[in-house]
N, C-alpha and C positions, 0 to 999 in steps of 0.2 A: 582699558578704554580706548578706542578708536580715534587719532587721531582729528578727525572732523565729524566726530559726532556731536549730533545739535543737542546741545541744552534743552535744559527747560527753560521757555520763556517767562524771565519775570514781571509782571505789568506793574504799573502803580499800585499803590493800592487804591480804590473805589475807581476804578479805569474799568471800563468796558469794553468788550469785542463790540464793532459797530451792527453785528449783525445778532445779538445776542437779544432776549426778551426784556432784559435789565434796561435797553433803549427803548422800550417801545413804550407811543404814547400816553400818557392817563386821560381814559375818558371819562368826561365830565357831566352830568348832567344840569340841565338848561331849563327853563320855562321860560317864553315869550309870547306875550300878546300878541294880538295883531287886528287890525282896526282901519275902518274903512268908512266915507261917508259922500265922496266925490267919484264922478265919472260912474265905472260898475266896481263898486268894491267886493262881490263876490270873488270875478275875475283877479281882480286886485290880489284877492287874498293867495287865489292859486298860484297867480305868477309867485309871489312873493314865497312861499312854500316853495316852489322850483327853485328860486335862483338859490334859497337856502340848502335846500339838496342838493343843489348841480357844485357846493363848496366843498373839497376833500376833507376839510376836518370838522364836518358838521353833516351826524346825522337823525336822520328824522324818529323819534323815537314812540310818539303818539300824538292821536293830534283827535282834537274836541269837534261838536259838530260847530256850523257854522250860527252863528243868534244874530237876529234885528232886534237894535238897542236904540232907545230917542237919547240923544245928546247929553250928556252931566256936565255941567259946569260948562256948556258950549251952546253952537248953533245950528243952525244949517239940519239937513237931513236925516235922516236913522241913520245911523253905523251897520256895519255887519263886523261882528268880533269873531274871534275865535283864540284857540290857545294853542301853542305846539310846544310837546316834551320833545328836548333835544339830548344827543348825545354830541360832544364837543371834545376838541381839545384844544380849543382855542379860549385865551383867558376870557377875564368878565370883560375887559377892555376892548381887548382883540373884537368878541365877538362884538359888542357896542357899538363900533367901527364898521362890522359888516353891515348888522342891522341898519345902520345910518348910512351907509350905500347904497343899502335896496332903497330904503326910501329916497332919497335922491335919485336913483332911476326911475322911478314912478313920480318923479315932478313934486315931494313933499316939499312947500313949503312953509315959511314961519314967520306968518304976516305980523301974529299977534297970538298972548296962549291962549289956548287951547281950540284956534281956528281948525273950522272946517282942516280936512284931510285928504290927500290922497290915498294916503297910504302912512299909517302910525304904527311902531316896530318897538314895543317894550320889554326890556330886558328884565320879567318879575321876580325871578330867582336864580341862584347860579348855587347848587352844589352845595346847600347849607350856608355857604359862607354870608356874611357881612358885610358890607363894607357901604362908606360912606365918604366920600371925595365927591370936589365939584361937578366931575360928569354924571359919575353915576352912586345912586343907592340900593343898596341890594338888601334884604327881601325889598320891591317897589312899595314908596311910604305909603302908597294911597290906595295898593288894590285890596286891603281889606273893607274897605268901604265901596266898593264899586261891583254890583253884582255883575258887570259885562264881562271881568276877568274872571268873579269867583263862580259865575254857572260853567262856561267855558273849561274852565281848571276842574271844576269839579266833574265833570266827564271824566278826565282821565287821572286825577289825583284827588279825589274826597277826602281821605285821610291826611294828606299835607299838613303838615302843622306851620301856620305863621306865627311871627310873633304873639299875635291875639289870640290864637286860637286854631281850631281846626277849618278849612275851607267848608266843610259843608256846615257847621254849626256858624261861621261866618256870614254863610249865605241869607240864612234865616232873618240876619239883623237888615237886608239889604233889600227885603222882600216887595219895597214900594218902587223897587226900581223893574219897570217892566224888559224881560230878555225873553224873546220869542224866538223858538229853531226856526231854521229856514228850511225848508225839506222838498 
């Protein structure tokens, strides 16, 4: 054997090369509302879509058409909803914090619930998971009864299974709530 010849390198064990596929991110899939009923919430909706895109660990993975909704349990104007599938790698939290970004850049505030909106950013599913802490709940408790989420969703996930049931057999029970495209 040679004097100065190199070893084999032993690493730890569960230690990784930093450049190896074993670090690389898990992405995650997302559904979030999005909901508008101040200023032009169409507009609204697309900023908000961009700044969601313009974030390196969040991308856009399908997105619903856009619907005029009259108010539930609120006031003020129609809404315009929509849905967007995300691909993430950022937590339920993480993202939670972005979504509460954008709306604070578009001037959301929180006079009283469920006030008029500039701009509203619901986080309805993350990745199968669960979970229920003071920020946030995941699957969203209330969008099985709200057809703005479930026509929206059902554009691009009919088959989705909520706790209740499947989104588009969801739908059916929500049927007196009017959701018109906007086209």
């Amino acid at each position: 054997q040679r004097p100065f010849a190199r070893r084999p390198r032993r690493g730890r064990p569960g230690r990784r090369h930093p450049g190896s596929r074993m670090n690389a991110p898990t992405w995650r899939m997302a559904w979030v509302g999005l909901g508008a009923n101040l200023g032009d919430p169409a507009t609204t909706l697309r900023e908000a879509l961009a700044a969601l895109a313009a974030h390196p660990q969040v991308r856009q993975d399908a997105l619903s058409r856009f619907y005029r909704t009259g108010p539930i349990d609120s006031s003020g104007p129609d809404y315009v909803n929509a849905v967007v599938r995300l691909r993430t790698t950022l937590s339920p939290l993480a993202l939670l914090d972005l979504l509460q970004d954008i709306e604070q850049r578009h001037g959301r505030q929180r006079p009283y619930h469920n006030a008029p909106r500039t701009l509203d950013l619901d986080l309805l599913a993350y990745d199968g998971q669960h979970l229920d802490t003071p920020r946030l709940t995941l699957p969203h408790p209330r969008m099985h009864q709200r057809a703005f989420v479930l026509r929206p969703l059902s554009d691009i996930d009919p088959d989705m299974r909520l706790p209740q049931g499947r989104v588009d057999e969801l739908l059916w029970a929500c049927a007196d709530q009017a959701v018109v495209p906007l086209d």
